[in-house]
C-alpha positions in Angstrom: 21.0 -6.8 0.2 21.1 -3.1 1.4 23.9 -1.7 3.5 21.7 -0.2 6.6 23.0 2.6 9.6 20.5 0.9 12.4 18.1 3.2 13.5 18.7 5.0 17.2 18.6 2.7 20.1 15.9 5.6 21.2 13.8 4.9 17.9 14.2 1.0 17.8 12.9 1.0 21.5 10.0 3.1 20.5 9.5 0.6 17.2 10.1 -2.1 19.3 7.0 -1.2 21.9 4.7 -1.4 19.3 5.8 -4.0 17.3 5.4 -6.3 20.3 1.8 -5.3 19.6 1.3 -7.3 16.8 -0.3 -10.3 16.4 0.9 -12.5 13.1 -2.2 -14.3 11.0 -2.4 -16.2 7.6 -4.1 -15.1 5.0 -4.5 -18.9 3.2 -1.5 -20.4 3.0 0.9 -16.9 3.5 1.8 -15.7 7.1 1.6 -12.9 7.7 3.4 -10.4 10.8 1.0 -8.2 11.5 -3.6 -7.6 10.5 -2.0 -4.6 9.1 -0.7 -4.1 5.6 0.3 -2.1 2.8 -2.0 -1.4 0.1 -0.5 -0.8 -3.7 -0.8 2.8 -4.5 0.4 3.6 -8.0 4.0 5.7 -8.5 4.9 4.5 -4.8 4.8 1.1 -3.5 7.7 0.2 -5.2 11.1 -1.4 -3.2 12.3 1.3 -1.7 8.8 2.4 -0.3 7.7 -1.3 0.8 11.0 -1.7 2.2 10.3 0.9 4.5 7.1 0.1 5.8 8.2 -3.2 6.4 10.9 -1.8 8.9 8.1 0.5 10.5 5.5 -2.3 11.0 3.5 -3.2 7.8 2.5 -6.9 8.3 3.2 -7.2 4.2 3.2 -5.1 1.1 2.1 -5.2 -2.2 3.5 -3.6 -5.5 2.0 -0.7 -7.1 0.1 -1.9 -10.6 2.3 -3.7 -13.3 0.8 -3.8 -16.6 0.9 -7.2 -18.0 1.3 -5.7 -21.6 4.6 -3.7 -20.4 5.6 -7.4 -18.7 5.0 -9.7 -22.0 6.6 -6.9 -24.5 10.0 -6.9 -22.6 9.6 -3.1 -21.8 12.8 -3.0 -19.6 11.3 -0.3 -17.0 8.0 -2.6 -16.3 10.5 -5.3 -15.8 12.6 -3.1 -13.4 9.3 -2.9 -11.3 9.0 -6.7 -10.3 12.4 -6.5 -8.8 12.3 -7.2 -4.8 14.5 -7.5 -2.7 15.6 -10.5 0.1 15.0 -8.5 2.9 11.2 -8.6 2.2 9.5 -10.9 3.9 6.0 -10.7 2.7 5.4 -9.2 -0.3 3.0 -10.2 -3.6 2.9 -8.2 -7.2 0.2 -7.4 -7.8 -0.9 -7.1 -12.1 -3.2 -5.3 -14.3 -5.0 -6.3 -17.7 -8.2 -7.6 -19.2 -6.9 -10.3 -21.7 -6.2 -13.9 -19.7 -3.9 -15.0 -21.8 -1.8 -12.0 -21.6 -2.4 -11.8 -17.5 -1.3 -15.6 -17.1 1.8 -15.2 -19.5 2.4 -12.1 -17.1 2.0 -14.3 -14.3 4.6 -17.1 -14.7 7.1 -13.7 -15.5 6.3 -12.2 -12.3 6.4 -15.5 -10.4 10.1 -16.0 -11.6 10.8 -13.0 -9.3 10.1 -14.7 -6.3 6.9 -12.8 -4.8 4.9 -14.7 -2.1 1.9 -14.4 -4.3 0.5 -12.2 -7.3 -2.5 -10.1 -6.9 -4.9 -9.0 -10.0 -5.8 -5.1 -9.8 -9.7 -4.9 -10.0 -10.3 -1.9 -8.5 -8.2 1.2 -9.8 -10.9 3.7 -11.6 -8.3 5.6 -13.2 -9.2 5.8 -17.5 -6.4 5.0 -18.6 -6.8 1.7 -17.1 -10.5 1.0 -17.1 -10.7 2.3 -20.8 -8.5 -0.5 -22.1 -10.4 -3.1 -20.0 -8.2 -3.6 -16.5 -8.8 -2.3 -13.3 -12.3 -1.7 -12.0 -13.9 -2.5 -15.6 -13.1 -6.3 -15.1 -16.0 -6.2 -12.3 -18.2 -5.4 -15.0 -17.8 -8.2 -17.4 -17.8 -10.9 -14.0 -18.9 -13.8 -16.5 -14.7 -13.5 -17.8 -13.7 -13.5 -14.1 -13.8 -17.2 -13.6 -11.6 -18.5 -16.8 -9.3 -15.0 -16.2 -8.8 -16.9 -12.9 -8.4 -20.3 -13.5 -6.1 -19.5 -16.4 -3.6 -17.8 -14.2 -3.6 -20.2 -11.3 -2.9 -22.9 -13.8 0.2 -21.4 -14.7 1.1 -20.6 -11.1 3.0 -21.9 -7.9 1.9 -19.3 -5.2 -1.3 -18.2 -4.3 -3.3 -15.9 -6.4 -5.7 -12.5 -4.7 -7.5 -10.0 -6.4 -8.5 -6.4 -5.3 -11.8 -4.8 -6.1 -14.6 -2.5 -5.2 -17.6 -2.6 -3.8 -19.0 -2.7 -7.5 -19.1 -0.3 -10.7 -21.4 2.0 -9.2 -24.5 2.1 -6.8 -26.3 0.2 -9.2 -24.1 -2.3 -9.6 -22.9 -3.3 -6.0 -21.9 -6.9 -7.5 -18.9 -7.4 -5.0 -20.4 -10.0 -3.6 -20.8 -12.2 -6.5 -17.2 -11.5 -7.7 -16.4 -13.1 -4.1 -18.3 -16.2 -4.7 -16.4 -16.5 -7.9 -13.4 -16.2 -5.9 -14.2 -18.8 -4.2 -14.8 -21.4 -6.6 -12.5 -20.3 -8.6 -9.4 -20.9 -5.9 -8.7 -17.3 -5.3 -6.9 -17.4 -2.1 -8.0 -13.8 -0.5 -9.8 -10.6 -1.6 -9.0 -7.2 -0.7 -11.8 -4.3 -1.3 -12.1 -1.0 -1.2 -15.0 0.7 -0.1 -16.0 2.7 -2.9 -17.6 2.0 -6.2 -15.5 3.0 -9.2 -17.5 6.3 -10.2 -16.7 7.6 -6.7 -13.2 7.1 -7.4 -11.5 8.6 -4.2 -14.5 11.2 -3.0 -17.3 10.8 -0.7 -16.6 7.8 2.1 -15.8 4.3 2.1 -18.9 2.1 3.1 -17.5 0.4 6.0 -21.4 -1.2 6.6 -21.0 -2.8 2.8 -17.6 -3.8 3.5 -18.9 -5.9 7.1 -22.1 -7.2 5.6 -19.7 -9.3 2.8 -18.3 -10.9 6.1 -21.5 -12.6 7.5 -21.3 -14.9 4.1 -17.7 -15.0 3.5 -15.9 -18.0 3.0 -12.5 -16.8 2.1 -10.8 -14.4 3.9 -11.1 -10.6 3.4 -8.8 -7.7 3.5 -11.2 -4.0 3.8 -9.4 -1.0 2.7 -10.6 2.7 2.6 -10.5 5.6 4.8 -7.8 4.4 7.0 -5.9 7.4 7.4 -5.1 8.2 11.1 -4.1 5.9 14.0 -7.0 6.1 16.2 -9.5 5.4 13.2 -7.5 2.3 12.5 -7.0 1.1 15.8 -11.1 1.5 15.9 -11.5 0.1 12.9 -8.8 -3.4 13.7 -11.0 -3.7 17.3 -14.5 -4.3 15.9 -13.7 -5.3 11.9 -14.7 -9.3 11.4 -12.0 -8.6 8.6 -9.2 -10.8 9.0 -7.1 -7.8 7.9 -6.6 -4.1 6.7 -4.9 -2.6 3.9 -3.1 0.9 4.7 -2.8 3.2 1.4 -2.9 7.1 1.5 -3.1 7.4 5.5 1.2 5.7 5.2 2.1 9.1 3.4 1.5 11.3 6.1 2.7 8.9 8.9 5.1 6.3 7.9 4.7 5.1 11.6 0.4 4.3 11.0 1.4 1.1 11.0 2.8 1.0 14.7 0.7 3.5 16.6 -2.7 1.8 15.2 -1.7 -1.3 17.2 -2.4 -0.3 20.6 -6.3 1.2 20.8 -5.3 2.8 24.3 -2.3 5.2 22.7 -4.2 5.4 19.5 -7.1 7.0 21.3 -4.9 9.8 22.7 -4.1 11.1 19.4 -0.6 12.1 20.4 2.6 10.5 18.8 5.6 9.7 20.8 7.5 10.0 17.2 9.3 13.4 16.5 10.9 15.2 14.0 14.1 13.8 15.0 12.3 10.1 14.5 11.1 11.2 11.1 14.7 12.5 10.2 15.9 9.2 10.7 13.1 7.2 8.7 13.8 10.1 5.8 17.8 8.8 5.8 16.7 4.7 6.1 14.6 5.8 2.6 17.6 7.7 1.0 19.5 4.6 1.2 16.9 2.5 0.2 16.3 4.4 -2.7 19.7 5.5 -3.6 20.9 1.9 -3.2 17.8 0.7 -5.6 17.8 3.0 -8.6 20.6 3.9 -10.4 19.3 7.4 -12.3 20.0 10.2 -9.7 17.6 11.9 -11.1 14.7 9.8 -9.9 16.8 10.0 -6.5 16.0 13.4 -5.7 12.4 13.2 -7.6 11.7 10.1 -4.9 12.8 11.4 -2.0 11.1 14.9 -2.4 7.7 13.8 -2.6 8.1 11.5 0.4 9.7 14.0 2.3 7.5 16.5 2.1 4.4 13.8 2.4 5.9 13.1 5.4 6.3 16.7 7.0 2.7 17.2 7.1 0.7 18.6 9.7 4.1 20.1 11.4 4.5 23.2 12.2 6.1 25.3 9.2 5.2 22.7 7.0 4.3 24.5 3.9 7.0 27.0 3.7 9.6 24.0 4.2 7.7 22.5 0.8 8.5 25.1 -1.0 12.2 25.0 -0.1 12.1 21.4 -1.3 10.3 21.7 -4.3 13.1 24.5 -5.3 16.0 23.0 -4.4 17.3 20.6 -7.9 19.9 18.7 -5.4 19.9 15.7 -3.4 22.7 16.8 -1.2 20.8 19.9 -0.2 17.7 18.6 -0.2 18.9 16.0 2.9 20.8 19.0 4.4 17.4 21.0 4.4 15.0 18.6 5.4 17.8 17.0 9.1 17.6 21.0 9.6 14.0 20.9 9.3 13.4 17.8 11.1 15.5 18.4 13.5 14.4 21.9 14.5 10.9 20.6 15.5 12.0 19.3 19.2 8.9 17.8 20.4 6.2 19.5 18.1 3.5 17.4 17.3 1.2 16.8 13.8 -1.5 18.4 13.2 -3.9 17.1 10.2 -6.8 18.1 9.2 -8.2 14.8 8.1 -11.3 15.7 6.7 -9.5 17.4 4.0 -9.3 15.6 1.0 -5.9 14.1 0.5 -4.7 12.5 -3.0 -7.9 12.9 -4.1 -6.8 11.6 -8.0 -6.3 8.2 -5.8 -2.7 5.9 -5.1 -4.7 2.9 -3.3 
């Protein structure tokens, strides 16, 4: 259990007005606390990160990928990975592979952690993945989806989702089939993201693919993709027949996405009532966090860096205070340097350009 300063009182009432916004759901048989969660991005959702966006509205969170292979060999750092903690409420693991044997002796290892339920990782299009067989290259071979499936759940006490794409590539739009296999298969929900795997993380998610897979659903669906602002997610939440979203790269920027996308009138306005001041704040809840979770300082001030200055977008100054970060080699001064940055912002609001392509080598 982490040792937490509370945020403000002026913070936890701002928190506090949005989170009264939220409206929990089930996916299945998991409950959920808000339509709104956290996708797994690869290198961040890990505790510290989930814990976060679970204190500034995420409705659950999911792990970044965990190779099964790293899981069944003992490799102590894959292990370290499946660690949560009991002050998260809804979060699965979500695990990568192509062999079922391997996935489902993964599987009962990552159940013993005490997840609410395990995902499968069919969608990530990176090569190292895909090349061996996980990730988006399982939606190619869907006649080994069923067994993979069945396999794992028969080895399992929570519920079992996967994550894909809308297929391989334009050709090979095949989502829909992969659902139907889902379905018979006991698959309790599926998450997609609205890109094939060649388009990896350019061009747009197909938001029109993504709605037509909800006329003939009959499990629920989580869409994903381009949700990286407030407004276009509170747009997105008011006329989706998804019962839910998954948030990945638009959480980097604004680690209060969550919050503001839940009420369409203040999302429409495209000005934040959070701060600097708020941000310094949520920048000290993830030092402890991640200070209390790791024990190498080293991956401290590596953690915190790339946060903070994800975080620091789109304010004023912004890229001259990323370089002071990136050349400071302390912790101590890096949290001096960024309350002095935060704080001198007064009421200055983001500005982000998002049409510009962000994390374009892909975290979600």
């Amino acid at each position: 259990m982490k040792i937490l300063t509370p945020f403000s009182l002026e913070l936890t009432s701002k928190i506090e007005k949005f989170q009264s916004l939220a409206k929990p759901m089930n996916l299945g048989k998991i409950g959920f606390s808000s339509r709104l969660l956290l996708a797994p991005m690869a290198g961040i959702c890990n505790l510290p990160y989930r814990l976060l966006m679970e204190d500034l509205g995420a409705g659950g969170t999911v792990s970044e990928l965990i190779s099964c292979h790293g899981i069944n060999y003992g490799n102590q750092k894959t292990l370290e990975m499946l660690k949560i903690d009991p002050m998260e409420k809804n979060v699965g693991i979500q695990l990568f592979g192509e062999d079922s044997e391997a996935m489902a002796r993964a599987a009962e290892v990552a159940e013993s952690y005490g997840p609410k339920f395990l995902d499968i990782n069919m969608g990530c299009p990176v090569s190292k993945v895909v090349t061996k067989g996980g990730g988006s290259a399982l939606m190619r071979e869907v006649k080994n989806l069923a067994p993979m499936f069945e396999k794992m759940r028969s080895g399992m006490k929570i519920p079992l989702s996967i994550k894909i794409r809308t297929g391989w590539d334009s050709n090979s739009l095949n989502a829909a089939e992969i659902l139907k296999i889902a379905h018979e298969s006991g698959i309790e929900w599926v998450a997609i993201h609205g890109r094939t795997r060649n388009q990896q993380y350019t061009g747009l998610a197909d938001w029109d693919f993504i709605e037509s897979l909800n006329e003939t659903k009959k499990l629920p669906l989580i869409g994903n993709g381009d949700l990286h602002h407030p407004f276009g997610v509170s747009e997105r939440l008011q006329k989706t027949n998804c019962d839910a979203l998954m948030i990945a790269r638009g959480a980097l920027r604004n680690p209060f996405i969550f919050l503001e996308s839940l009420d369409p009138n203040y999302a429409t306005q495209k000005r934040s009532i959070f701060i600097g001041k708020d941000y310094w704040e949520v920048v000290q809840r993830l030092h402890t966090y991640i200070t209390q979770t790791f024990t190498e300082e080293r991956a401290h001030l590596v953690q915190m860096r790339k946060l903070i200055v994800w975080f620091a977008a789109g304010f004023p100054h912004a890229a001259a205070f990323r370089s002071q970060i990136f050349n400071c080699q302390v912790l101590e001064d890096t949290m001096k340097l960024t309350e002095d940055y935060f704080l001198s912002l007064g009421e200055s609001q983001k500005f982000i350009n998002y049409d510009e392509v962000f994390m374009s080598s892909g975290h979600g």
